[in-house]
SEVEX-505058 format. One record per residue: residue in one letter; y, z, x of N, C-alpha, C, O in turn. Coordinates in steps of 0.02 Angstrom, whole numbers, plus 50000, padded with zeros to 5 digits. Atoms other than C-alpha are relative to their C-alpha. Example, Ala and Ser with C-alpha at 12.3 -4.5 7.8 and 13.67 -1.06 7.14 Angstrom:
BEGIN
<aa: a&n.y: 49941&n.z: 50000&n.x: 50045&ca.y: 49775&ca.z: 50390&ca.x: 50615&c.y: 50060&c.z: 50000&c.x: 50045&o.y: 50059&o.z: 50033&o.x: 50097>
<aa: s&n.y: 49941&n.z: 49997&n.x: 49958&ca.y: 49947&ca.z: 50357&ca.x: 50684&c.y: 50055&c.z: 50037&c.x: 49961&o.y: 50110&o.z: 50045&o.x: 49986>
This chain:
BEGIN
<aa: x&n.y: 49941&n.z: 50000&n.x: 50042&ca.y: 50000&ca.z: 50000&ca.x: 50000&c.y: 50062&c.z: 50000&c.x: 50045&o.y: 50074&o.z: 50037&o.x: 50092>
<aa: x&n.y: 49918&n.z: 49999&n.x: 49953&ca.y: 50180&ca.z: 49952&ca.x: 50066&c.y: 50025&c.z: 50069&c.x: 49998&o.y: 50017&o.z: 50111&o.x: 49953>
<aa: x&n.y: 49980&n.z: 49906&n.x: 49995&ca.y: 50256&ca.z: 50120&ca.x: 50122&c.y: 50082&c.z: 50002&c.x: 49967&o.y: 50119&o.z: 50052&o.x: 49971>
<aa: x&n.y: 49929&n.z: 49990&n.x: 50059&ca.y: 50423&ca.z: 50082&ca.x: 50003&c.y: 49982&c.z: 50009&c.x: 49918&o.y: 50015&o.z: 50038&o.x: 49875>
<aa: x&n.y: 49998&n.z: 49997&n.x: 50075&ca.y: 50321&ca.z: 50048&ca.x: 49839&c.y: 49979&c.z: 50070&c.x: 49983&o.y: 50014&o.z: 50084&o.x: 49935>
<aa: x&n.y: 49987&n.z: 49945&n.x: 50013&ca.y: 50276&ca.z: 50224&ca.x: 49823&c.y: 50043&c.z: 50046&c.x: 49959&o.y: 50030&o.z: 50074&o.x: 49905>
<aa: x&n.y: 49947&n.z: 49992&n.x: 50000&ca.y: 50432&ca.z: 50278&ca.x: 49822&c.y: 50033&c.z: 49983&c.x: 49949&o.y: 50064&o.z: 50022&o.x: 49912>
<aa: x&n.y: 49962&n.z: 50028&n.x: 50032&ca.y: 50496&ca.z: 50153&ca.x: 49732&c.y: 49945&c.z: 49991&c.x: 49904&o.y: 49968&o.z: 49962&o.x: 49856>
<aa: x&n.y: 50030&n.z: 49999&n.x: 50053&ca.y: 50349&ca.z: 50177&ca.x: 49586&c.y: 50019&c.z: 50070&c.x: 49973&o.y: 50016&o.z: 50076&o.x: 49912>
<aa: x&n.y: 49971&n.z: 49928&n.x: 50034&ca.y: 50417&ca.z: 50374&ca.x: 49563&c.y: 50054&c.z: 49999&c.x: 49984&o.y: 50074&o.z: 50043&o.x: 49946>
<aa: x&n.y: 49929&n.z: 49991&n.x: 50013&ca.y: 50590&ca.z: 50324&ca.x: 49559&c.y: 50025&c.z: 49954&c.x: 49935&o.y: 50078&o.z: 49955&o.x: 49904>
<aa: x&n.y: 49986&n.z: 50031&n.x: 50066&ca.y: 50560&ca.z: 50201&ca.x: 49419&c.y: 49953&c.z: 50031&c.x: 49941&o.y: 49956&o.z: 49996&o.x: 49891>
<aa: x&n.y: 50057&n.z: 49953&n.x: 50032&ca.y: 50421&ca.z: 50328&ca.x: 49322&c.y: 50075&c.z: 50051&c.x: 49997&o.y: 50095&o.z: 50056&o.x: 49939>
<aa: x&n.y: 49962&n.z: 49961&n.x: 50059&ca.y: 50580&ca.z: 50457&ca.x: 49315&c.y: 50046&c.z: 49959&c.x: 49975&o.y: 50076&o.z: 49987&o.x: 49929>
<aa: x&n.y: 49943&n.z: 49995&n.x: 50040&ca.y: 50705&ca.z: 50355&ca.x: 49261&c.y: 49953&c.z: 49973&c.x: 49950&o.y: 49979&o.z: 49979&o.x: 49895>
<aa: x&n.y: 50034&n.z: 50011&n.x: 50091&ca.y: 50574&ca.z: 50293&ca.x: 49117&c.y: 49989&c.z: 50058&c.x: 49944&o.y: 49991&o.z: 50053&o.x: 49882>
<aa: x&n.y: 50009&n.z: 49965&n.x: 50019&ca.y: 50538&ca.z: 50452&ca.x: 49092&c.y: 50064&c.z: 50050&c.x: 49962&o.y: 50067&o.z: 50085&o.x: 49911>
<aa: x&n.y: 49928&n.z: 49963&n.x: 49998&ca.y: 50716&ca.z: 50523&ca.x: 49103&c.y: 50031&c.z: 49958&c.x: 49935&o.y: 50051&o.z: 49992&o.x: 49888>
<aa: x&n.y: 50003&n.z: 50033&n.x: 50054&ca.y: 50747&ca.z: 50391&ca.x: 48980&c.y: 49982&c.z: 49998&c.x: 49928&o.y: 50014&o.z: 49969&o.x: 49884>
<aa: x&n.y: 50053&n.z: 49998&n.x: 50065&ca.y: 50615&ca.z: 50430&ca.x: 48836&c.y: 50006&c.z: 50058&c.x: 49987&o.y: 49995&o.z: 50068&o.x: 49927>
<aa: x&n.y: 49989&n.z: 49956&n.x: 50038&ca.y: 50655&ca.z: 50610&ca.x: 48834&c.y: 50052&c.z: 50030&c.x: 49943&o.y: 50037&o.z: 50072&o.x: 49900>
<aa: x&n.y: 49982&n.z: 50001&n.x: 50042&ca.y: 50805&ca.z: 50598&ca.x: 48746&c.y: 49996&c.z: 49981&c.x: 49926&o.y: 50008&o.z: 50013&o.x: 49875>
<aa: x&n.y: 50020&n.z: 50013&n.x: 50052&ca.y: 50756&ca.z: 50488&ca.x: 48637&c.y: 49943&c.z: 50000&c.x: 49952&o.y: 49937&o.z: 49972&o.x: 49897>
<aa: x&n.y: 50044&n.z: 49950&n.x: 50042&ca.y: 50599&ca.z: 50593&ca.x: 48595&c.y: 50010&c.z: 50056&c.x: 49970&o.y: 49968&o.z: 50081&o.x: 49932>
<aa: x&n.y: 49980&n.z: 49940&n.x: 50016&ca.y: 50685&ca.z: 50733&ca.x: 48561&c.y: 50029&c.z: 49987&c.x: 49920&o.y: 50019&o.z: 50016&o.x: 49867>
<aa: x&n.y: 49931&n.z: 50043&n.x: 50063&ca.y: 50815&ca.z: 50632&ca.x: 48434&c.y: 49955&c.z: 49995&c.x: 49948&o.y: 49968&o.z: 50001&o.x: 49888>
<aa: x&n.y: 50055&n.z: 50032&n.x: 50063&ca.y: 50664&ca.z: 50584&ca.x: 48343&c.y: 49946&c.z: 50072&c.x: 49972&o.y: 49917&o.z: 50086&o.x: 49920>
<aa: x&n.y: 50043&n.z: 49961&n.x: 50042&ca.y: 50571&ca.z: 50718&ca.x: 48321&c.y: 50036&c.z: 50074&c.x: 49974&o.y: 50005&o.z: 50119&o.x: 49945>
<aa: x&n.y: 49963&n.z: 49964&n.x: 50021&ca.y: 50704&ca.z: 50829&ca.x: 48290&c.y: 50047&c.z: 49987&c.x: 49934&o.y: 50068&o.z: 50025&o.x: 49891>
<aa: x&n.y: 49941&n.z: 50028&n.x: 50049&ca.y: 50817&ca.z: 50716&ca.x: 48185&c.y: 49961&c.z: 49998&c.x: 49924&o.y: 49974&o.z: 50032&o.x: 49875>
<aa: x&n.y: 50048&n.z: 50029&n.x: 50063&ca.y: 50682&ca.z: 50637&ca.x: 48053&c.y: 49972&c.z: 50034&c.x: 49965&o.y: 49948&o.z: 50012&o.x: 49913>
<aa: x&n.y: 50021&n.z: 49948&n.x: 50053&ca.y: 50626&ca.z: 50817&ca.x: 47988&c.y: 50073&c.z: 50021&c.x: 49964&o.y: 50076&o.z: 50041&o.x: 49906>
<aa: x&n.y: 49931&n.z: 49951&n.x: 50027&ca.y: 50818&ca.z: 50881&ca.x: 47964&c.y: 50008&c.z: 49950&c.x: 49946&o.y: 50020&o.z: 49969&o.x: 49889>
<aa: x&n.y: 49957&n.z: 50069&n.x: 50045&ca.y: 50860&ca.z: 50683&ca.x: 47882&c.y: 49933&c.z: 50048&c.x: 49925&o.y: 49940&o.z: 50098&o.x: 49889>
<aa: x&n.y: 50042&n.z: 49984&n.x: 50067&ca.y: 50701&ca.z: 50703&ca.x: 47749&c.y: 49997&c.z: 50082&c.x: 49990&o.y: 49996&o.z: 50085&o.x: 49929>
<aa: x&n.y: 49970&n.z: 49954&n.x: 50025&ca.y: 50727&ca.z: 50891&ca.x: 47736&c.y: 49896&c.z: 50060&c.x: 49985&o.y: 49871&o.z: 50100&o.x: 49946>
<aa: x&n.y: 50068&n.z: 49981&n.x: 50004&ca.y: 50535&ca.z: 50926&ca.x: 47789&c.y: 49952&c.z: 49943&c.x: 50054&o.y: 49962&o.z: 49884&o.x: 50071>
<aa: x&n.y: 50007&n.z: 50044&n.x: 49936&ca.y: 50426&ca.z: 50875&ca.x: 47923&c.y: 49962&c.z: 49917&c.x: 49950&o.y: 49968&o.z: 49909&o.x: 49889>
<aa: x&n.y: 50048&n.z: 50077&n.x: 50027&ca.y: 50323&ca.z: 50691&ca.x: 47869&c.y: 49932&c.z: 50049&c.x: 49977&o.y: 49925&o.z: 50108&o.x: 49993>
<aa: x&n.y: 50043&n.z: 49975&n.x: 50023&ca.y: 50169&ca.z: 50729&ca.x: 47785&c.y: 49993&c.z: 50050&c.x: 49953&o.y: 49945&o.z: 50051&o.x: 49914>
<aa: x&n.y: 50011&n.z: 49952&n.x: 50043&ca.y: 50213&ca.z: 50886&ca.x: 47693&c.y: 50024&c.z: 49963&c.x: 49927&o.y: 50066&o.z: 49919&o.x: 49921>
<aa: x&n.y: 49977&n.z: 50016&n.x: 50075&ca.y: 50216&ca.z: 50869&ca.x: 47486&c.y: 50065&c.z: 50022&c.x: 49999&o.y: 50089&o.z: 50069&o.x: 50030>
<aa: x&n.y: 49957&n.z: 50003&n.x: 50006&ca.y: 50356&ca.z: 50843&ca.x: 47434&c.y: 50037&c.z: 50031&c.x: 49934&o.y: 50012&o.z: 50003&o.x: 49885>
<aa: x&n.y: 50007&n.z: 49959&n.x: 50056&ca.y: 50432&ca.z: 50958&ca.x: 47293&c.y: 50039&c.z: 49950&c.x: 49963&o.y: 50071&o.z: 49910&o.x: 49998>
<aa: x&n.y: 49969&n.z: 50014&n.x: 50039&ca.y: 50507&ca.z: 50889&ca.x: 47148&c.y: 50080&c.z: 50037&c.x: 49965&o.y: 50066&o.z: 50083&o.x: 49927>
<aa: x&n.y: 49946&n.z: 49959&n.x: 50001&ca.y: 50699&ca.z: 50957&ca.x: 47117&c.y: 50017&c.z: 49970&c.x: 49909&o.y: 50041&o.z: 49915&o.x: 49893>
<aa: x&n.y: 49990&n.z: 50026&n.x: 50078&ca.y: 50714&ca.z: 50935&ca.x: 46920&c.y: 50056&c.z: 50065&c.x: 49954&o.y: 50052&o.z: 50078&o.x: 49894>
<aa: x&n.y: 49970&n.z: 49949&n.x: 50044&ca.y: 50850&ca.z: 51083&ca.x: 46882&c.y: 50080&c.z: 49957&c.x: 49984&o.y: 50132&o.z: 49961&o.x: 50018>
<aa: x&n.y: 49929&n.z: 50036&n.x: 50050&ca.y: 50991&ca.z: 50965&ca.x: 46754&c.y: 50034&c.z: 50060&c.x: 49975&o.y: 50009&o.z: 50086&o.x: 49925>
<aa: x&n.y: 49972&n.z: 49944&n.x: 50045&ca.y: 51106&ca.z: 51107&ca.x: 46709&c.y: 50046&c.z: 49968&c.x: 49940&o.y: 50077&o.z: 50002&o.x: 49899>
<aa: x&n.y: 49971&n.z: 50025&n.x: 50082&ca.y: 51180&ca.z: 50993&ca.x: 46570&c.y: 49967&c.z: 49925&c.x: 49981&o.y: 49928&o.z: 49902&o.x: 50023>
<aa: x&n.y: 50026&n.z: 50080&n.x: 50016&ca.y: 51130&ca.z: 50808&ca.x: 46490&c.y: 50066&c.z: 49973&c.x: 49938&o.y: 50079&o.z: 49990&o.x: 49880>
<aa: x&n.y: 49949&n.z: 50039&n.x: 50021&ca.y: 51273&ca.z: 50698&ca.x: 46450&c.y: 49979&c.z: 49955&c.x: 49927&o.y: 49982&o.z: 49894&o.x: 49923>
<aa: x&n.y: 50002&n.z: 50047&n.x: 50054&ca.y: 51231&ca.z: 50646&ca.x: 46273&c.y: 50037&c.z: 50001&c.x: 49946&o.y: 50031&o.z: 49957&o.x: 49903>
């Protein structure tokens, strides 16, 4: 193995890495707060009308 690619395979591994943690975080932090529950859980039904416009 060339004695630069080494080197040069860790220094492109963090910035991929350095890269993907933000935008793992964003995601798995953001997409439970947006829907208001993680994915998968049932989902409750909110049915309290305190009046009906008729």
């Amino acid at each position: 193995m060339d004695k630069f690619l080494l080197p040069f395979i860790r220094q492109f591994a963090f910035v991929v890495i350095a890269a993907l943690i933000p935008v793992v975080l964003v995601t798995f932090l953001a997409i439970p707060y947006i829907l208001g529950a993680n994915p998968g859980e049932p989902v409750q039904a909110e049915a309290s009308v305190t009046r009906h416009m008729t």
